[in-house]
DODREN-263811 format. One record per residue (C-alpha): residue in three letters; chain; x, y, z. Coordinates in nm, 2 decimals. Last residue first. Example, Ala and Ser with C-alpha at 12.3 -4.5 7.8 and 13.67 -1.06 7.14 Angstrom:
// residues 2
<atom ser A <1.37 -0.11 0.71>>;
<atom ala A <1.23 -0.45 0.78>>;
// end
This chain:
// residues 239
<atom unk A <11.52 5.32 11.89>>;
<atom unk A <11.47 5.53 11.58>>;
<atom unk A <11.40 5.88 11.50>>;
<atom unk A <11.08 6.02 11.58>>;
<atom unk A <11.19 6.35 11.43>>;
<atom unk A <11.01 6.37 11.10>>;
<atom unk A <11.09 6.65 10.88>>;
<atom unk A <10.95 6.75 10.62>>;
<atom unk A <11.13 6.79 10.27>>;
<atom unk A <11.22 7.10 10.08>>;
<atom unk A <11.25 7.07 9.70>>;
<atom unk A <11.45 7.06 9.42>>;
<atom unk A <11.85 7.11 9.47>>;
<atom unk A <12.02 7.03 9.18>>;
<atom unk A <12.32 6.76 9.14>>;
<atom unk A <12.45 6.78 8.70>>;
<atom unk A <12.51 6.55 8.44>>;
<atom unk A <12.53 6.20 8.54>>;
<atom unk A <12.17 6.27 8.72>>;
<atom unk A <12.03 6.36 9.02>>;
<atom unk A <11.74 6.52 9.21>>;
<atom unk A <11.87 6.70 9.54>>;
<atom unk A <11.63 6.73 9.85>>;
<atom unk A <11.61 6.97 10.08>>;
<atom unk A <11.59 6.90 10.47>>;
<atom unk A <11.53 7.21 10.71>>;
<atom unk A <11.57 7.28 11.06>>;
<atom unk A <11.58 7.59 11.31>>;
<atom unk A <11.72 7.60 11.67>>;
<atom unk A <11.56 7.74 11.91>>;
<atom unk A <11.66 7.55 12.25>>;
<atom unk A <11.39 7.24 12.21>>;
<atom unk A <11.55 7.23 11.85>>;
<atom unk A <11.87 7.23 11.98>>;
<atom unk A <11.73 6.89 12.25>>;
<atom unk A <11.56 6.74 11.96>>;
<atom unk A <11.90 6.72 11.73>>;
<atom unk A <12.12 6.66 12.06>>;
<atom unk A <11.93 6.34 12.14>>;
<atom unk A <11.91 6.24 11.78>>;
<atom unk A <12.31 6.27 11.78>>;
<atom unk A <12.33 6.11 12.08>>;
<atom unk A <12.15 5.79 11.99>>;
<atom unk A <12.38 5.76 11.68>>;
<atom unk A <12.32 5.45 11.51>>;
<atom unk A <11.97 5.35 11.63>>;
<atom unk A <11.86 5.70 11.68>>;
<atom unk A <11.90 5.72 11.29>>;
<atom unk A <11.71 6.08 11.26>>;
<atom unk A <11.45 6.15 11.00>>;
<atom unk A <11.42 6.33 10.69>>;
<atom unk A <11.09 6.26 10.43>>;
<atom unk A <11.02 6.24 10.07>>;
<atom unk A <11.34 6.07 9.93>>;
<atom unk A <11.39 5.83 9.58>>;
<atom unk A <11.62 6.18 9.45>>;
<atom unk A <11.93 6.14 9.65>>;
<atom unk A <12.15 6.32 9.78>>;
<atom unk A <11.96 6.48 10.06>>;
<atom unk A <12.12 6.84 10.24>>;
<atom unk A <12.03 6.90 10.58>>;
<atom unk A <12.01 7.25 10.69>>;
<atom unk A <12.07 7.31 11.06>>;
<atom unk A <11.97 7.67 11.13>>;
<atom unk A <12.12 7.93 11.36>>;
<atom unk A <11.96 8.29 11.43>>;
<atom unk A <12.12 8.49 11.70>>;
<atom unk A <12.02 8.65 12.04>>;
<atom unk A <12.30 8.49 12.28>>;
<atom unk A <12.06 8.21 12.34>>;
<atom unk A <12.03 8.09 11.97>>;
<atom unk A <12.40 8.12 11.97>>;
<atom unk A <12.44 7.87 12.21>>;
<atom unk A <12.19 7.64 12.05>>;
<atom unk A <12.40 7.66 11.70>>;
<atom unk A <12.73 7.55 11.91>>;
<atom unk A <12.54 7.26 12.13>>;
<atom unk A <12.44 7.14 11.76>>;
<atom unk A <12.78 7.14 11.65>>;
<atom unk A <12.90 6.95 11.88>>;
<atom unk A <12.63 6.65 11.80>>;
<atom unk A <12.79 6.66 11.45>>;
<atom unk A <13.20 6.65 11.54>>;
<atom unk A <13.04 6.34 11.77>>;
<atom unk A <12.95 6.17 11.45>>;
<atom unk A <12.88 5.82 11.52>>;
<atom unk A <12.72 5.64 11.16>>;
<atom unk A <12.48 5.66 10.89>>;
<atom unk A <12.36 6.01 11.04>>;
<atom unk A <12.10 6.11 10.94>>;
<atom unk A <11.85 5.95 10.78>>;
<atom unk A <11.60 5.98 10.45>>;
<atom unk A <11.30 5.82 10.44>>;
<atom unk A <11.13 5.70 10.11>>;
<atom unk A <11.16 5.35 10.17>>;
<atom unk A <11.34 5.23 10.47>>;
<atom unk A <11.65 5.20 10.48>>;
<atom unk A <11.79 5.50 10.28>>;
<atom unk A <12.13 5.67 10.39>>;
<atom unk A <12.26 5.98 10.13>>;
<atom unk A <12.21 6.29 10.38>>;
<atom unk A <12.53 6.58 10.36>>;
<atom unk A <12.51 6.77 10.63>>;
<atom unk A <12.48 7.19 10.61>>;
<atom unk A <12.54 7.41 10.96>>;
<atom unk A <12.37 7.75 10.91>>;
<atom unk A <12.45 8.03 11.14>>;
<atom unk A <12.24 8.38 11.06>>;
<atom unk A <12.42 8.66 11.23>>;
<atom unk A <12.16 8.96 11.29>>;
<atom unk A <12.33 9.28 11.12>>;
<atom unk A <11.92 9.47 11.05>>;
<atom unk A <11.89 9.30 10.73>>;
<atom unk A <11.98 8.95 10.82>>;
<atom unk A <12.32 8.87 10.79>>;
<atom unk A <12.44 8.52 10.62>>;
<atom unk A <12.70 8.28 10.79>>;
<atom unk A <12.78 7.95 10.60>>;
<atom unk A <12.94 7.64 10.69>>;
<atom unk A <12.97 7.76 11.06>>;
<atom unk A <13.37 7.67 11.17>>;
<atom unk A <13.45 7.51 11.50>>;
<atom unk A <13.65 7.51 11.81>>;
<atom unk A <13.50 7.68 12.07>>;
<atom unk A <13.16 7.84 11.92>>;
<atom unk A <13.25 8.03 11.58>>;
<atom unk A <13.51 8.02 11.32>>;
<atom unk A <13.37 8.14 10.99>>;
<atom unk A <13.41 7.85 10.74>>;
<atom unk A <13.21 8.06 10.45>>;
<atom unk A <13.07 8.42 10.42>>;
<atom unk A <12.73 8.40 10.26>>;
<atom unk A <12.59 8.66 9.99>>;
<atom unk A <12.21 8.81 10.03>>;
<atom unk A <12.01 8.71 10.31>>;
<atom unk A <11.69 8.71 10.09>>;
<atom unk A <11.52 8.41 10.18>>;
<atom unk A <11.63 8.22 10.48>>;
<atom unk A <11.32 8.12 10.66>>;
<atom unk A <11.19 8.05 10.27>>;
<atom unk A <11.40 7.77 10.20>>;
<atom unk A <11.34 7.67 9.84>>;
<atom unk A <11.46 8.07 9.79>>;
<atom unk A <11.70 8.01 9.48>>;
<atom unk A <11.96 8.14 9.66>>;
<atom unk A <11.93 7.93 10.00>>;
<atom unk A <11.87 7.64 9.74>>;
<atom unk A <12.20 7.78 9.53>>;
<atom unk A <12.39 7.80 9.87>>;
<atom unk A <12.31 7.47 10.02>>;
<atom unk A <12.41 7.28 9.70>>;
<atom unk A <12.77 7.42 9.72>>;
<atom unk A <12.77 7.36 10.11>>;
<atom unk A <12.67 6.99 10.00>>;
<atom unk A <12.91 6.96 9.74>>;
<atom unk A <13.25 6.82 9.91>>;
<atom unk A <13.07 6.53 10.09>>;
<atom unk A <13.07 6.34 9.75>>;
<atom unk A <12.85 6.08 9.79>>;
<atom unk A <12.54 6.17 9.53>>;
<atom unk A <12.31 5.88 9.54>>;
<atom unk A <12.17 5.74 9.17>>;
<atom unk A <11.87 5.55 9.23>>;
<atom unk A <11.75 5.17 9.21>>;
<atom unk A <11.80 5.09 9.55>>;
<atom unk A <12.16 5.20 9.51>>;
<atom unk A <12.38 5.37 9.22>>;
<atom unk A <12.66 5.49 9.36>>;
<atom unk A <12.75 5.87 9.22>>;
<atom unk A <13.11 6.10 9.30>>;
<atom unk A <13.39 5.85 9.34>>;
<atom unk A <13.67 6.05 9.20>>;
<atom unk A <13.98 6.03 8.95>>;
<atom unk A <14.33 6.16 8.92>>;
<atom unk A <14.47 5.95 9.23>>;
<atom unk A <14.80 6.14 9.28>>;
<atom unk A <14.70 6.45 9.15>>;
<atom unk A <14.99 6.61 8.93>>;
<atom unk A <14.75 6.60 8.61>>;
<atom unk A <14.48 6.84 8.75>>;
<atom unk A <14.18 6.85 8.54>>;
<atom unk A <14.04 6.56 8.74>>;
<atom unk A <13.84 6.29 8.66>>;
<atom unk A <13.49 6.26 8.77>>;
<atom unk A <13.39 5.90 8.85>>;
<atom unk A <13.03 5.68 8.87>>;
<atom unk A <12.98 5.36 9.02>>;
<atom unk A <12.74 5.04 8.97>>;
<atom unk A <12.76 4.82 9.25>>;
<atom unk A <12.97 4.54 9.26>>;
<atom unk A <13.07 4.55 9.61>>;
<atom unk A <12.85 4.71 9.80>>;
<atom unk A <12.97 5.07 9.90>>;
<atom unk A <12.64 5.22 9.92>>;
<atom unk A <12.47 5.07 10.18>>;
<atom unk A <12.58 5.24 10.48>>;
<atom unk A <12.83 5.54 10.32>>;
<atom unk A <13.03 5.51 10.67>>;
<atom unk A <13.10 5.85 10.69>>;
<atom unk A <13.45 6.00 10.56>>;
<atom unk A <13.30 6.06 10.20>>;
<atom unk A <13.56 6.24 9.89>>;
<atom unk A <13.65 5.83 9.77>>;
<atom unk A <13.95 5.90 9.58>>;
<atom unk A <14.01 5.61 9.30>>;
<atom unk A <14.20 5.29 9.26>>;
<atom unk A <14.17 5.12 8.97>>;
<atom unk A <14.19 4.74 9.02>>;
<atom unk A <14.35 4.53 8.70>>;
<atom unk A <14.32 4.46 8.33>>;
<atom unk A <14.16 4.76 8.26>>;
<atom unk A <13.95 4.85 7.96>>;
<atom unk A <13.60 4.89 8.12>>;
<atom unk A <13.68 5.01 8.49>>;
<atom unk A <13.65 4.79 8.79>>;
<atom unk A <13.70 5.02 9.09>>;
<atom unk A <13.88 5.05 9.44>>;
<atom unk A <13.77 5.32 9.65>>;
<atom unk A <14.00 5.55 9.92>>;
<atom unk A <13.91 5.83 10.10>>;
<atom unk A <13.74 5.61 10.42>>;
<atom unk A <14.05 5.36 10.44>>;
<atom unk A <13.81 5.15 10.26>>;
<atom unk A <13.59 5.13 9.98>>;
<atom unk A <13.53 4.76 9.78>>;
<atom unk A <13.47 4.64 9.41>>;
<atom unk A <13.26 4.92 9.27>>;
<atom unk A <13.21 4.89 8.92>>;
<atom unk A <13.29 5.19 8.68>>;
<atom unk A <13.12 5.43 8.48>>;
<atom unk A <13.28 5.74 8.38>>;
<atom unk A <13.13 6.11 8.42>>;
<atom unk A <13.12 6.29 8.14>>;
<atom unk A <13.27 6.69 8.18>>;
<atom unk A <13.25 6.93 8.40>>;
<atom unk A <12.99 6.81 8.62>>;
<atom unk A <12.72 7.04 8.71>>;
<atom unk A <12.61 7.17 9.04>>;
<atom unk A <12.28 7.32 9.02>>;
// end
C-alpha cells in the first residue's frame, strides 16, 4: 500500500497541458494554481475540465511547483495518475504474492540496464540465479465499462520493450509484463488496438515468444493506493 503522507487537497481541474503541467481551481484562490502533472501519456478522459482533482504537496519548500496532480475523479471513481507509483505498487503485490508466477523472488534490483538501450523496472532472481525481467505500466484508461486499456496513446518506448523481454525469453530468461490498474471500477485488461495498433501487435507477438502477463488492480482512496487483486486478461484488443 502506498499511503499519502499527509491529506490530499481538493481542487478543480481546469486544463492539463505541456504533459507535466496542470492548472487547478483551489478553494481560497482568486486565480489559476498551477500544479505538476507526474503523467506523460495522454490521461484520455481524465483531464476534463472541471473535473474533481486531488493534490499532494510537497515537503520540499525549494520545489518550484510545490504541489501534485495525484487522483482525478472520472466515471464516478477515483483514478490514480501518478506514473511515479506503479513500480512502488508492483513491488508490494510481487511481495504480498497476488502474483503467484513471481512468488518468493525475494528483493528486486531496480532500473537495471538491459536489451540496447533500456532499463527493466525490476529484476528478481529465481532460486537457482535465473534473471526474472518485469516491465510495470501504469493502466488508468476506461471506455468501456469495466475494461481496463493499454495504452491511451502511441508509446513506441512500450512496444520496445516488449522486443527486449522476448529476447530474453530466447536467451533462457524469465521476463514478465505486469500491468498495473489505477483504478478500482476494473475487472478485465485489454489492449487499445485502436490507438496503438503496434503496441497490441507487439503485446501478442511477446506473448507468442514466451513472454508472461499479469494485470493487478489497485483500490483507491484519498488515503492510501493498494494493490488488491489480479485481473484477466483479454487480448482481443480493438480494431
Amino acid at each position: 500500500m502506498v499511503s499519502f503522507p499527509s491529506s490530499l487537497i481538493p481542487a478543480r481541474l481546469i486544463q492539463r497541458y505541456k504533459r507535466f503541467l496542470a492548472d487547478v481551481e483551489m478553494e481560497g484562490e482568486d486565480t489559476p494554481v498551477t500544479v505538476h502533472c507526474p503523467n506523460p501519456g495522454a490521461m484520455l478522459g481524465l483531464k476534463v475540465p472541471g473535473s474533481r482533482v486531488w493534490l499532494s504537496r510537497s515537503p520540499n519548500r525549494n520545489r518550484k511547483l510545490p504541489l501534485t496532480l495525484e487522483i482525478v475523479e472520472a466515471d464516478g471513481t477515483l483514478v490514480g495518475i501518478n506514473t511515479g507509483l506503479p513500480n512502488r505498487l508492483a513491488e508490494e503485490a510481487i511481495d504480498a504474492s497476488l502474483v503467484p508466477a513471481l512468488a518468493g523472488l525475494g528483493q528486486a534490483r531496480r532500473e537495471v540496464r538491459y536489451g540496447t538501450c533500456s532499463r527493466v523496472d525490476l529484476l528478481y532472481e529465481e532460486p537457482d540465479g535465473r534473471p526474472v525481467y518485469v516491465e510495470v505500466k501504469n493502466v488508468h484508461l476506461m471506455r468501456e465499462p469495466g475494461l481496463a486499456e493499454f495504452p491511451d496513446c502511441v508509446t513506441a518506448r512500450g512496444a520496445r520493450h516488449l522486443t527486449e523481454l522476448a529476447d530474453q525469453v530466447e536467451a533462457g530468461h524469465r521476463a514478465v509484463m505486469l500491468y498495473i490498474v489505477q483504478r478500482g471500477d476494473c475487472d478485465r485488461l485489454s489492449f487499445a488496438g485502436d490507438l496503438d495498433p503496434a503496441y497490441a501487435a507487439g503485446f501478442a507477438e511477446a506473448r507468442r515468444r514466451g513472454v508472461e502477463a499479469w494485470a493487478v488492480r489497485c483500490d483507491i482512496s484519498l488515503n492510501a493506493i493498494k494493490p488488491v487483486t489480479v485481473l484477466p486478461i483479454v487480448e482481443t484488443a480493438r480494431p
